[in-house]
N, C-alpha and C positions, 0 to 999 in steps of 0.2 A: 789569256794568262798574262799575268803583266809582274814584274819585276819590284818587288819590297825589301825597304833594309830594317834587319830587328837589333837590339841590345843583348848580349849573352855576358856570363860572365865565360873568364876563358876558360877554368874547370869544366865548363858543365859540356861546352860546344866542342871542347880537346876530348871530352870522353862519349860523348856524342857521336861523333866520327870516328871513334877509335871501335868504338861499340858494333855500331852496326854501317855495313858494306858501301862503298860509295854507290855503286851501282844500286841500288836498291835503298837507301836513305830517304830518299824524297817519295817515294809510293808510300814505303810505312808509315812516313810521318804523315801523309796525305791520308791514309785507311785509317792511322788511330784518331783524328783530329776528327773526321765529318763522321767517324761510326761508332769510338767508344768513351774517346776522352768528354768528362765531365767538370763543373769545378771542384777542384778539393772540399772536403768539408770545412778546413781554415782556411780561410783565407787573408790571415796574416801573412804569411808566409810569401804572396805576391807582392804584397805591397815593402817588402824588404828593400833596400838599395844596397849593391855591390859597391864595392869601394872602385873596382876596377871593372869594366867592361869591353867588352870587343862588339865590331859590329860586321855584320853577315848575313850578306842578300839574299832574297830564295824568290824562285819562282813560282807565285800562287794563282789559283784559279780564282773566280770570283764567289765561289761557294766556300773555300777554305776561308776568304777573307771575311764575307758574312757572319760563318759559324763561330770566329773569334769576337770579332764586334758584336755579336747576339751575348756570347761568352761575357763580355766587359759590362752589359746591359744586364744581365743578372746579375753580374756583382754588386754593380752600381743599386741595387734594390734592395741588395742587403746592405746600404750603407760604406762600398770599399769601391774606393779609385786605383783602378788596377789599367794596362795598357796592353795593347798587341807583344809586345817584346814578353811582358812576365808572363801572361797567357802561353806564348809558346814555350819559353824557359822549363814552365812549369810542367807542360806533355812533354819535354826531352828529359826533365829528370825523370816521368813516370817510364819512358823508354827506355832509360839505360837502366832502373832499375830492373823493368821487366825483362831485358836480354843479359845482363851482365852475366847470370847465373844458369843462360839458357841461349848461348851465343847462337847466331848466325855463321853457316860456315862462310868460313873465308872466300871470297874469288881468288883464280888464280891471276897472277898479273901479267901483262903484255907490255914490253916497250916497242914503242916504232920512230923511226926520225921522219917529219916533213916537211918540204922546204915552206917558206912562208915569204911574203916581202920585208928585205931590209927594214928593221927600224920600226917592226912588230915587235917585237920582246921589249924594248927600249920604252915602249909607249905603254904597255901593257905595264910595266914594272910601276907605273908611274901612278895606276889606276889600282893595282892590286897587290899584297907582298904577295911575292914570288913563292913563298907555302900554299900558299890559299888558290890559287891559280888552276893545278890539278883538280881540286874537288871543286870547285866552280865549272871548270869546263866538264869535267865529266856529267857531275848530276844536269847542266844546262844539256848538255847532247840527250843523256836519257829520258829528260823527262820537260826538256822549254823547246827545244831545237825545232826549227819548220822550216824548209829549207826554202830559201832567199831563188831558186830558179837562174839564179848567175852565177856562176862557177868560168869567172876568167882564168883565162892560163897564164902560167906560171913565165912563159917563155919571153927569151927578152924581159924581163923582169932583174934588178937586183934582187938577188937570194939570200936569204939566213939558214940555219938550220934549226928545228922546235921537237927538241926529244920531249916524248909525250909517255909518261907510265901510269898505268891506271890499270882498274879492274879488265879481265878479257871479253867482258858484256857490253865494255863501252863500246869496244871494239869492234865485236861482232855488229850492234845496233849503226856503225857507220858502215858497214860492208852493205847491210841487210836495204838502207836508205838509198846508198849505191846501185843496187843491184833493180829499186824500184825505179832508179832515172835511167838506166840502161847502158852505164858505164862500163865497160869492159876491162878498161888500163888503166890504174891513177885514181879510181873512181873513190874508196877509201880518202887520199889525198886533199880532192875535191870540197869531198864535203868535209873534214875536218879545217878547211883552211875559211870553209863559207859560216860552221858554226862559232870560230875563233873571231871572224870578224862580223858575226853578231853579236857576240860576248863584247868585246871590246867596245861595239858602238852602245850597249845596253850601259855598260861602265863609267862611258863618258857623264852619263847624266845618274847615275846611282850609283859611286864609286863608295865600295868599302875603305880604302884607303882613306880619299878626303874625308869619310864622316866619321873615321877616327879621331882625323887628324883637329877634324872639329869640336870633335866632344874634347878631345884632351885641351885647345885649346880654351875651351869654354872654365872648363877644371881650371888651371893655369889663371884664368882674369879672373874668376871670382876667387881664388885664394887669392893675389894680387891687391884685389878691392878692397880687401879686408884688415890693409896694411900702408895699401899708398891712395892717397886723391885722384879720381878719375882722370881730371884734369891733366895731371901729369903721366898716367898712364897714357891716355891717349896721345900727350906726345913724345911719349918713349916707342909708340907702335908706329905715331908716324915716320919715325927715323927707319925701319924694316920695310916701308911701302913708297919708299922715294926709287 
């Protein structure tokens, strides 16, 4: 399984998530993609550009990514340049259509606090906004997580505290992971502090953040270009990188 970032606009992925359960999001979208989703019969409609977009990692297997790039290979036949991002876009609209009016119940939710090393939140804040952080870690525990087999102690450690709310499945799946390393005290803990800093080292090199921060950038210079000489753009940027 390996870690991919797509384009959404932010309507589609706010109701996306609103729609259907964190706990459960990444199976569905994993069953409709390799068993029912097809291409539209237009496929105009992919090749649309949003004015605004958000970008949002997920974790896929190498079958999921296939069955998209197969996906892009048939369009490509009909004549339409289409991408991974509008391919997926295009199964979460057919998702929320098909649940809006036939929800999913709800999970019940669980908060728990646990300790973590100083200057994890700080670093993470840096990699992800702080919304997006819960439904990344959760969906990453239910359906990326493989545990790391080193679970250091906490002791003699500088400590923070990491209030954690999420569905009561995430929850149970770290107790259930626990209970297979044979943890008796803490075990929960453990492995919530070993999935966190997977997540984070997976962040370091596929940060949502930065490739926001890139695309808007990108937006910004070529509006920019369109108005002032390269020349002096560039050294207007070189004053920001001294």
């Amino acid at each position: 399984m390996k870690q991919y970032s797509f384009s959404f606009s932010p309507e589609i992925l706010e109701n996306f998530k609103k729609i259907i359960p964190v706990n459960r999001s990444k199976k569905i979208l994993k069953s409709y993609l390799l068993n029912e989703y097809e291409l539209p019969e237009s496929l105009n409609e992919l090749q649309r550009a949003t004015s605004s977009t958000v970008v949002q990692p997920y974790w896929m297997t190498a079958a999921e990514i296939n069955k998209i790039d197969h996906l892009i290979k048939q369009a490509q036949v009909k004549g339409y340049t289409v991408n991974r991002s509008s391919i997926l876009q295009n199964l979460m609209k057919e998702l929320i259509e098909k649940y809006r009016n036939n929800p999913i119940q709800k999970s019940e939710q669980f908060r728990a606090r646990f300790k973590v090393p100083t200057g994890t939140k700080k670093r993470l804040s840096l990699l992800i906004e702080d919304g997006e952080l819960t439904y990344e870690l959760s969906t990453f525990i239910m359906d990326g997580y493989v545990p790391s087999n080193e679970f250091p102690s906490m002791r003699n450690q500088d400590q923070e505290d990491f209030n954690f709310q999420t569905d009561i499945e995430v929850f149970e799946k770290m107790d259930e992971i626990a209970s297979e390393y044979g943890f008796k005290k803490g075990g929960r803990a453990k492995i919530f502090r070993d999935a966190l800093f997977q997540l984070e080292t997976s962040l370091q090199s596929n940060s949502p953040k930065k490739a926001a921060l890139k695309q808007e950038l990108q937006y910004i210079l070529d509006e920019y270009k369109s108005i002032e000489d390269v020349s002096v753009i560039k050294e207007e940027i070189s004053k920001y990188l001294k």
